[in-house]
N, C-alpha and C positions, 0 to 999 in steps of 0.2 A: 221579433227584433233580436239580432246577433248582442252578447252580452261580452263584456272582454274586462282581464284583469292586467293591470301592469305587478311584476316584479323588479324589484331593484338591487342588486349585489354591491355591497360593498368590498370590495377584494383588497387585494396587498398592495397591487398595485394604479389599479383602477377601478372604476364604479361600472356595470353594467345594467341597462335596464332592457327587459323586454313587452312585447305587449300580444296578449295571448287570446285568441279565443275559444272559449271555453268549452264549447259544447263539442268539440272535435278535442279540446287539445291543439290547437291548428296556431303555430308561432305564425303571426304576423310580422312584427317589425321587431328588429334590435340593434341596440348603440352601445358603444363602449365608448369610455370617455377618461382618460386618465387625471390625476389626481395633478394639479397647477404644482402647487410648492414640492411634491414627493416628500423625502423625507428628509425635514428640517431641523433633526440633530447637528449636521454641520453648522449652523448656523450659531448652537452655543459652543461649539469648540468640546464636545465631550467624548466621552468612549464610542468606539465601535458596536458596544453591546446597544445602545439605545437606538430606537429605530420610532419619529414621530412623526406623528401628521398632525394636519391643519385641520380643523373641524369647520374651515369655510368650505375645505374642499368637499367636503361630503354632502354640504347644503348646495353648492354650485350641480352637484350631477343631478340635485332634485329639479332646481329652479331652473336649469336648463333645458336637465337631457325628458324631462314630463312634455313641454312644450315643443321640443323637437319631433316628439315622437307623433305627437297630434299631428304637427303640420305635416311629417312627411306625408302618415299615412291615409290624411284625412277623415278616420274614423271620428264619431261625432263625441264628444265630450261627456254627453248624457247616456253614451252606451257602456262606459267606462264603472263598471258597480266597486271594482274591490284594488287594493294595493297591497302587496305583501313584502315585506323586506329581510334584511338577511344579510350580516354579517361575522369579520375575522370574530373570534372571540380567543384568547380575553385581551381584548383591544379595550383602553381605559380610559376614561374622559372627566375630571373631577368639573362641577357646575356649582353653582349657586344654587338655590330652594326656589327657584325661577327654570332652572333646565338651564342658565344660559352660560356656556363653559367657561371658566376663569381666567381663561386665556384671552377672553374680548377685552379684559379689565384692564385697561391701565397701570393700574399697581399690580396684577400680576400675570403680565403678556413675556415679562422678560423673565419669568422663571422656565426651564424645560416642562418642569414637571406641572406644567398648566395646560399643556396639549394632550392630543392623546399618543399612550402610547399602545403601540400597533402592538398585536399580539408577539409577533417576533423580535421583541424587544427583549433581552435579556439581561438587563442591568439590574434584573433583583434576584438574581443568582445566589447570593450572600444570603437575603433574608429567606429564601427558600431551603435554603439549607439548613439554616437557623430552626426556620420552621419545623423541617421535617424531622429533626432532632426532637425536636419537644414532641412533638408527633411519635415519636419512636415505632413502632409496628404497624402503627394504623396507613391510611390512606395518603400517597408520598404528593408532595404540594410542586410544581411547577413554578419558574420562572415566569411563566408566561398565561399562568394567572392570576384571577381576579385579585386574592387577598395577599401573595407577595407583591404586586405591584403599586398596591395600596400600601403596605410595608413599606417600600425603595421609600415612596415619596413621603411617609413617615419619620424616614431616620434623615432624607435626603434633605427635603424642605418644609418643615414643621408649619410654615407659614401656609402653604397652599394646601396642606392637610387639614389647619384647624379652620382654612376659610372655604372647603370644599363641605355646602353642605350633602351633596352627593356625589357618590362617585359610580358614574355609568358605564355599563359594558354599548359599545358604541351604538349598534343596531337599536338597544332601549331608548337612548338618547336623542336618535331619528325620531323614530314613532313617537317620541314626547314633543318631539318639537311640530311634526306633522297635526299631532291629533289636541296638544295641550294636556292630555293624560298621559300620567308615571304609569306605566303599565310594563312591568321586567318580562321578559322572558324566562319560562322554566328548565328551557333544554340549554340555554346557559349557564345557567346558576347551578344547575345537578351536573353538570360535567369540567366546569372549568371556576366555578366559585365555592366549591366545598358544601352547597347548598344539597340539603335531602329534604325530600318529600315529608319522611317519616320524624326526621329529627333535625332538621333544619342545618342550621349552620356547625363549623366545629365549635366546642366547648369556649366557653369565655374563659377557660383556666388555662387552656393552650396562649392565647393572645393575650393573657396577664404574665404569661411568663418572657412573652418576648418584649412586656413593657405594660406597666399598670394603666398609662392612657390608653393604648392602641384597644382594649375590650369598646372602647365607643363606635368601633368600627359599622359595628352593625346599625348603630342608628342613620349611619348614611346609606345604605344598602336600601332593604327593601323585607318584609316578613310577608309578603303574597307575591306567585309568580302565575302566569301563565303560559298555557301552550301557542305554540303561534298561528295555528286555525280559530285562534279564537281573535276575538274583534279587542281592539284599541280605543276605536272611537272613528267621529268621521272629521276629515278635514278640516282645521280650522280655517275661521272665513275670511280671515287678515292674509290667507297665503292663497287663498281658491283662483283670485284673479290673475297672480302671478302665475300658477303652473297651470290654469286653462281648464279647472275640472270644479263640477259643481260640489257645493259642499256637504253632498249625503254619499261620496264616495266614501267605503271602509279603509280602514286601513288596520291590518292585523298587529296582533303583538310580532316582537323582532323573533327569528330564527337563526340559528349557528349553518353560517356558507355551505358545508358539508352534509349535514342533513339536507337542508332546502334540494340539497343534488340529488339526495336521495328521490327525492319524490318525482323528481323529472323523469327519473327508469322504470318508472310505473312498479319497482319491487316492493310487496306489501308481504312476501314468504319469504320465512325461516330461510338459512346457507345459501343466499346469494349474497357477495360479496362487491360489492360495490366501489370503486377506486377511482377518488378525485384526486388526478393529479398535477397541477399545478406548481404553483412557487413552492408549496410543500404540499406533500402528498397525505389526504384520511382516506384511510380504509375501513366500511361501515357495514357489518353484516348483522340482521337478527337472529337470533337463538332461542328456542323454548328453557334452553336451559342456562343455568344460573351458576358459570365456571367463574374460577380468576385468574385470567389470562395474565402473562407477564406482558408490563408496559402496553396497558389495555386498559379504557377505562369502559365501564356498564353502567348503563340505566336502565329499566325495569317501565314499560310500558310509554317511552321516551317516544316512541312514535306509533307502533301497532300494539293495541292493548293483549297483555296476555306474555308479552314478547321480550326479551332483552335486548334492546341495542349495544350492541357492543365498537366502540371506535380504534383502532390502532392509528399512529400517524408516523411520516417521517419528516421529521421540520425544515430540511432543505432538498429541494430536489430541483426544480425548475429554477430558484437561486443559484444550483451548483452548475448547471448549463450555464447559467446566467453566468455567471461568473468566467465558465471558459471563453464567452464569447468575448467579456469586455477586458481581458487582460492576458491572453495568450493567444489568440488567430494572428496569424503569421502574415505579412501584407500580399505572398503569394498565392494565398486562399482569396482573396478581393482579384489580384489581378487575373486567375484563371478563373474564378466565377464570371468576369466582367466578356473574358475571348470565350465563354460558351453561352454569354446569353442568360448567364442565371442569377438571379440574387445568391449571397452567401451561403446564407441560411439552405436554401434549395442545391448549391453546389454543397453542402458539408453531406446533407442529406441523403446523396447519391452514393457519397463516399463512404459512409455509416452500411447502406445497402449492397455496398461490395467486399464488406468484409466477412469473416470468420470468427467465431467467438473467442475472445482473448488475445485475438493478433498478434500485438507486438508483444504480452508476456508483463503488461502495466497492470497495476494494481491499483484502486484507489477506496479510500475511505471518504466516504459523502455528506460526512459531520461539519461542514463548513460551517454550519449554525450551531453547533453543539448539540445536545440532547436534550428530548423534552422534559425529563425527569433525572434528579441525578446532576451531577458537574456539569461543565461546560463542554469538554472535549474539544478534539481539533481536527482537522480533516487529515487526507493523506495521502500522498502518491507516490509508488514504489515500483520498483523496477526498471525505473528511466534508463537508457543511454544515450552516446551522443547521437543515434539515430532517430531518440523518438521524436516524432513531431505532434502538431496540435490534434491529431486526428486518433493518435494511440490513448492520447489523458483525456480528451472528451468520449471516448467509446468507455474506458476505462468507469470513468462517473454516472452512463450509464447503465453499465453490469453493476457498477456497486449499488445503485440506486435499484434494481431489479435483483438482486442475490437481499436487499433489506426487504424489500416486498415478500419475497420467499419465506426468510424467517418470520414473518410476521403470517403468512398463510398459514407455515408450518407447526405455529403455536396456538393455532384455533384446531388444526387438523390435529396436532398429536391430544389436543383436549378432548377429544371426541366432538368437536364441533365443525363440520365437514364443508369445503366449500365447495357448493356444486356447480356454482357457475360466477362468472369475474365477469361484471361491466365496467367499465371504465369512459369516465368524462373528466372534465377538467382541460383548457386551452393544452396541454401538451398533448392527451389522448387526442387531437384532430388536427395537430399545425405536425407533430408528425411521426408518420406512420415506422419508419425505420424505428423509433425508440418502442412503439408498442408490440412491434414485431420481436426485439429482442425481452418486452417480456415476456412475451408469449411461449419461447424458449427456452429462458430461464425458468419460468413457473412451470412450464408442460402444460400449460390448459388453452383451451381456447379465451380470448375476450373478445367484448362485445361491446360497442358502442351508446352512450347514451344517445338519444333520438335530438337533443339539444345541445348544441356546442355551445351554451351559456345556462347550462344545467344548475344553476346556483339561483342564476334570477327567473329559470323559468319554472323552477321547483317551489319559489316564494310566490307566482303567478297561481302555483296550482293549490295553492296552501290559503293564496285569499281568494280563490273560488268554491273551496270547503268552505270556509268563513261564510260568504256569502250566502251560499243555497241553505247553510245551516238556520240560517239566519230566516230564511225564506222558506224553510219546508222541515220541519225538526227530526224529519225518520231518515235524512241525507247521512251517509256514511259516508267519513272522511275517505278509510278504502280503498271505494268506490270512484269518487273523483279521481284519488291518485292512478286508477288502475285503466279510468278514461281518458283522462289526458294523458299521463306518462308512457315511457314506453321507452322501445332499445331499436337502431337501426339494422339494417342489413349484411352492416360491413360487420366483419369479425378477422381476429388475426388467430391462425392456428398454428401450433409449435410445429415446426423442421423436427423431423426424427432425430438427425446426425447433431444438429443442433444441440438440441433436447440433452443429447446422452454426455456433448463437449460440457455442454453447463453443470449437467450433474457431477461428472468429474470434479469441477473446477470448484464448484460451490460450498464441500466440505474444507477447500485448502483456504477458501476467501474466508470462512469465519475464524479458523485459526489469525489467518494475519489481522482481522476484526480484533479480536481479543486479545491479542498480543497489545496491536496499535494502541486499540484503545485505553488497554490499561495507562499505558505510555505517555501518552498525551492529556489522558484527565491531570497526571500528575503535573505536566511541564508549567 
């Protein structure tokens, strides 16, 4: 009997699930299904930095997109053994001593800070700094983790702090809800909650200095985590009739998006470099060795033992398309897409394919979200005239976004940590090829395609079929699975020589106007 796991993605901007069978690796079916309310910061009237979700939305892609999946593909219910899930992190959800978020409650549905906020939420800028002060040389704290966002709604709303008896990275909060057990994940907590293996949390004398109550923080937390091959628990049996599956399916602990991707490229070796690129782009390479990358964070046995994970990231990138799309395409891009027959998207596409590197002489910075470590910052675009049009500042935000990629290759390589080969997934590596082409050029390397254009949920698919067989045979190496199911397609994009040599030029002048810009803007 064929055996198959579902994976589920929660993303930034959608939920994806796929359904996998196992003994090939062989994707069956996949749905994507976007998030109803998006993001419901408009809704209290606040800053731009805050960016939340509804945590109906994320039960809807369960209760739905599960039963969808059955009936398309009519696989039977009882062949279904294992689930794996995977989300943003630090995406933050404070709950009740029940799992059930604070935001269902009446008396505290109208505060913001009773949703979750989405990892790219940067409204605790302030206490991150705060932090990292008190922190002084040690390990620099992010916005857009676990314990400054805990912080914001600290200083923010004291009331939804002292009535949160936990506070969930979203993924954990899934699986609590799916299986009735608190079971955290480890590969969140050691990269985006301060959390270490060896010594846990940061010191309670750091978190006394930013406030003598805030040291209670960790009782809403968590002091055990695990990895997310490992089992949760199985279904509970109040939701089995609802999403169609018997109640001895697994369901693993939660996984960080980015990882979970990893495991779709079947890379279990050291210097391959891995690159999801999406709303924001992680870059994930193993290392036997044990460097300190700048604006790089590492874990130590985080997915193949023996090994360093190392992550770089850049926090807007498919946002910064995103953004040319929805406030500068010119209405003559619509009417010459419509007299050739092509959506927009596919006429900009063509236009991106006819150009030359640097074209019009635009320059942009790709900071539209600020940085992940550090100030805020602001993006940037230079060199306009009255000739440019929409197609010189969208080419522009893709050399800036591919010359960041570079510096981030080039400070593994100048470490002595070498990358020998670039795969690349995440929805922009496959809707399109023009932008992979230009990194291809900028980097000089070839890339290669993950085998999954939902590499996130199909990498949480491959993570609860480890779970599973482990479960079922104890000499099964995680691996092994990864190295059976996952894998990389056929397509790859290889650098233009002429190409190659224009970017190289051009790439020492973009980091000066980098560091000029940037300093400029952290300050404004």
């Amino acid at each position: 009997m064929d055996r198959y796991t579902i994976g589920i993605d929660f993303g930034s901007n959608n939920g994806r699930i796929v359904l996998i069978e196992i003994e090939r690796g062989y994707e069956v079916y996949s749905t994507e299904m976007p998030y109803r309310h998006g993001n419901i910061a408009e809704r209290f009237h606040i800053e731009s930095e805050y960016v939340l979700h509804h945590p109906i939305d994320y039960l809807t892609i369960i209760l739905k997109g599960i039963p969808k999946i059955l009936k398309q593909t009519g696989i039977k219910p009882n062949h279904i053994v294992a689930i794996g899930i995977d989300a943003t992190t630090s995406s933050v959800l404070p709950t009740n001593n029940e799992g059930v978020p604070l935001c269902f409650d009446d008396e505290y549905c109208k505060s913001p800070h009773a949703y979750i906020k989405l990892w790219k939420d940067h409204s605790a800028q302030k206490e991150a700094i705060y932090l990292n002060g008190i922190l002084g040389g040690e390990r620099k704290l992010s916005a857009e983790w676990l314990i400054p966002k805990i912080a914001h709604i600290y200083v923010q709303d004291r009331m939804i702090y002292d009535a949160a008896s936990r506070f969930m990275e979203v993924g954990d909060w899934i699986v609590w809800y799916m299986t009735g057990n608190e079971r955290r994940g480890r590969l969140q907590a050691e990269f985006t909650s301060t959390w270490n293996f060896d010594k846990g949390f940061i010191d309670n004398a750091v978190l006394e200095k930013f406030s003598d109550d805030f040291k209670d923080v960790y009782s809403k937390l968590a002091d055990k985590y695990y990895y997310p091959y490992e089992v949760a628990g199985e279904i509970r049996p109040d939701i089995t009739d609802v999403i169609g599956l018997p109640s001895n399916v697994l369901v693993c602990v939660s996984n960080i998006d980015a990882i979970a991707a990893m495991a779709a490229t079947g890379v279990t070796e050291a210097n391959a470099l891995v690159s999801v690129i999406g709303t924001s782009s992680c870059h994930l390479i193993h290392s036997e060795d044990n460097k300190d990358i700048p604006l790089s964070e590492k874990v130590k046995d985080a997915v193949i033992p023996g090994l360093y994970t190392y992550i770089s990231s850049q926090v807007a990138v498919g946002d910064c398309f995103r953004w040319c799309f929805e406030n500068i395409i010119p209405y003559k891009y619509h009417k010459e897409a419509r007299k050739r027959g092509l959506t927009v998207l596919d006429y900009i596409e063509t236009k991106i394919n006819e150009r030359i590197p640097m074209q019009s002489g635009c320059v942009a910075l790709a900071c539209l979200n600020g940085f992940r470590v550090g100030s805020g910052g602001r993006g940037f675009i230079g060199g306009i005239n009255l000739n440019t049009d929409f197609i010189d500042i969208y080419q522009s935000f893709i050399e800036a976004t591919a010359f960041d990629l570079k510096e981030i290759v080039d400070s593994y390589e100048s470490n002595d940590i070498a990358v020998k080969k670039i795969i690349a997934t995440g929805g922009i590596a496959y809707k399109s090829p023009a932008i992979m082409q230009i990194y291809s050029n900028v980097l000089g390397k070839c890339i290669f395609l993950s085998k999954s254009s939902q590499s996130s949920a199909f990498g949480s698919a491959v993570y609860a079929a480890a779970a599973w067989e482990k479960m079922d045979d104890k000499t099964v190496s995680f691996l092994d699975v990864v190295q059976r199911m996952g894998g990389i397609r056929n397509t790859f994009f290889e650098p233009s020589v002429e190409y190659q040599k224009s970017y190289a030029m051009a790439y020492p002048l973009y980091l000066r106007i980098k560091d000029l810009s940037s300093d400029m803007f952290t300050e404004w």
